[in-house]
N, C-alpha and C positions, 0 to 999 in steps of 0.2 A: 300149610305149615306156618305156625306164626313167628317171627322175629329169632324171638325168646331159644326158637329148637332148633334155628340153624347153627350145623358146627361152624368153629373157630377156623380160619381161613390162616394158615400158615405160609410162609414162603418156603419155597423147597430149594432153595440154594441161599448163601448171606449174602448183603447187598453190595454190591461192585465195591463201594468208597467210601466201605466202614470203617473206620480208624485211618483212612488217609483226608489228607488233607487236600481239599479241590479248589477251583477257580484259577485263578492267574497266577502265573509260580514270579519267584521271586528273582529280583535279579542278585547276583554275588554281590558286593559290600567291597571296597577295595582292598580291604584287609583279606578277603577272603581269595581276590585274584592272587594276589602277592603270593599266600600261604600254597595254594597249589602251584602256580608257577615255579617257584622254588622245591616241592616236592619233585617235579618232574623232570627240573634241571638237577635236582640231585642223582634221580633213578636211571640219567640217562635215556629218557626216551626221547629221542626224538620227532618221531611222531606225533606221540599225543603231546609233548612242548609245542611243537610247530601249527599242530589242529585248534589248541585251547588259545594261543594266542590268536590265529587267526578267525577264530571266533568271536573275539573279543573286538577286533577292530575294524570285521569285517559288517556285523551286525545281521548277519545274512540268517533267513529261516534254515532250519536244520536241512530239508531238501535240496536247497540250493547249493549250501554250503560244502555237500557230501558229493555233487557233481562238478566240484569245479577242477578243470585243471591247472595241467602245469603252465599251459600258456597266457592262462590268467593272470598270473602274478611273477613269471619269468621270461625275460627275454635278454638278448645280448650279454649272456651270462652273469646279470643280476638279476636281482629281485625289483621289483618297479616300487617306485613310491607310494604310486596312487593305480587302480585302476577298477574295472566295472564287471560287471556280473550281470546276465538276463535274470530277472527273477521270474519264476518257472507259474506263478500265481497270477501274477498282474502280466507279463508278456513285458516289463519294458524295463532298460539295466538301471542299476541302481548303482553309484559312485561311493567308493571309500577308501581312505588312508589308510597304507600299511606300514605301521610307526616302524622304530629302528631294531628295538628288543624283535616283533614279528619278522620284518626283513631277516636279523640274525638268526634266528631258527628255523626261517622256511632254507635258507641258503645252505644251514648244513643237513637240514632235512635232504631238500635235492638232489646234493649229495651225495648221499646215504647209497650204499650198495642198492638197498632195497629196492630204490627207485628208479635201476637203471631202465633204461626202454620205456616208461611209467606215462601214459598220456594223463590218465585222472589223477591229482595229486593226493588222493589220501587212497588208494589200491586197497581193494579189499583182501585179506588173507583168508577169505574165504572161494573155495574153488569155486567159479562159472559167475562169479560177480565179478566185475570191472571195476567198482569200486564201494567204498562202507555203504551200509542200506542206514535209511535214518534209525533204523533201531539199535546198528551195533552204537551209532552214535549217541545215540540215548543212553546206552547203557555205558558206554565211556565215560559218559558227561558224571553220571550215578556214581563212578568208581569216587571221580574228580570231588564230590563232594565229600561222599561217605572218608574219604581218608584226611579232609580238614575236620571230622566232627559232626556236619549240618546232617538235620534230616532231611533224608531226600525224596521224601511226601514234598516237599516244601520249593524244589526245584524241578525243573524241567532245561530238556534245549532251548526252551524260548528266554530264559532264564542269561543265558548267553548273550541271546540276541540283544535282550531290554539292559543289558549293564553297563554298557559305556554309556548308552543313550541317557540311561536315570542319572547319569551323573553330569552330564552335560544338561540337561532339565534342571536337575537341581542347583547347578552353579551360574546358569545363565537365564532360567524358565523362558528360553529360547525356542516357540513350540514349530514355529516354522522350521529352522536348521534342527530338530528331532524327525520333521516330515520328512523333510529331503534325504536322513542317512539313512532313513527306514523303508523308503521310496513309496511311503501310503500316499494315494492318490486324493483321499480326504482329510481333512483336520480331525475333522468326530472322531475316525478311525485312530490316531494318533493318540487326541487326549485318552480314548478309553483306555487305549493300549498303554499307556504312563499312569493309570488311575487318577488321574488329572481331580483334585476335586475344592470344594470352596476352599478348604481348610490352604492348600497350596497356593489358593491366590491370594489369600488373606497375608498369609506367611511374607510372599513376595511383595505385595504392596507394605506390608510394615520394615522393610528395608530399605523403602524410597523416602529421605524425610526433607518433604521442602520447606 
């Protein structure tokens, strides 16, 4: 049979990531943290107040972030300043600041009836889970967008992760102190994860004028 007579080769289902957008999601904009935080301090949730800030400054992968507890970031009935977390990928804790907005909404999250008896801080309200799986947190995060406007092709949890970081990159192009809050054990790993590229170091050396 020549060329010419074989039939047309069809796919039988459309392709995964057609009409969405792929590669590295982006991080929020500060404008953007603002606009949700304020939605959620309006709605009264405490929860997702206290989940989206400490996402925010905790920097952690959505895995880690979804097992942490109360003892993490509570003791002698406050909220701690600073404290660490095992990251579940690498095996070794990663350090970060819990600013004073995050402290205030974890302390009335704790609080919170909900959380009486509560060893894992974000409890799932799904029966025979101990606490959110990364997906309900995915889809939280989904909500968090879609109700400032963004498309949320465009965003992911990792999205979370890289947003204090991008902005601490961008204000300092500090690529060491972005290793250490992100606890990556290589630079490579770092710059890729930031999109690091000449364009950024161009920028940065034409800010230095001797």
């Amino acid at each position: 049979m020549s060329n010419e007579q074989l039939p047309a080769l069809r796919p039988t289902r459309p392709v995964w990531n057609k009409g969405r957008i792929v590669g590295q999601k982006r991080p929020l904009a500060p404008k953007h943290v603002w606009s949700i935080r304020v939605r959620l301090e309006m709605s009264g949730n405490l929860r997702d107040l206290a989940l989206f800030n400490t996402a925010i400054d905790s920097k952690l992968r959505g895995c880690d972030l979804v097992r942490m507890k109360v003892r993490d970031v509570y003791a002698a009935s406050s909220v701690k300043e600073r404290t660490s977390v095992v990251q579940s990928k690498t095996g070794k804790p990663v350090r970060f600041e819990i600013t004073e907005t995050t402290r205030h909404s974890l302390q009335r999250w704790i609080a919170d009836a909900e959380m009486t008896g509560a060893e894992f801080l974000w409890p799932s309200r799904v029966h025979g889970s101990p606490h959110l799986s990364t997906r309900q947190y995915a889809r939280i995060m989904r909500g968090w967008v879609i109700s400032i406007g963004l498309e949320p092709s465009g965003y992911g949890t990792h999205s979370m992760r890289r947003t204090k970081v991008a902005q601490i990159y961008k204000k300092t192009g500090n690529l060491r102190a972005v290793q250490l809050l992100l606890g990556h054990t290589k630079m490579d790993s770092t710059v890729r994860y930031l999109g690091v590229d000449l364009d950024d170091a161009l920028s940065l050396s034409e800010a230095i004028d001797l």
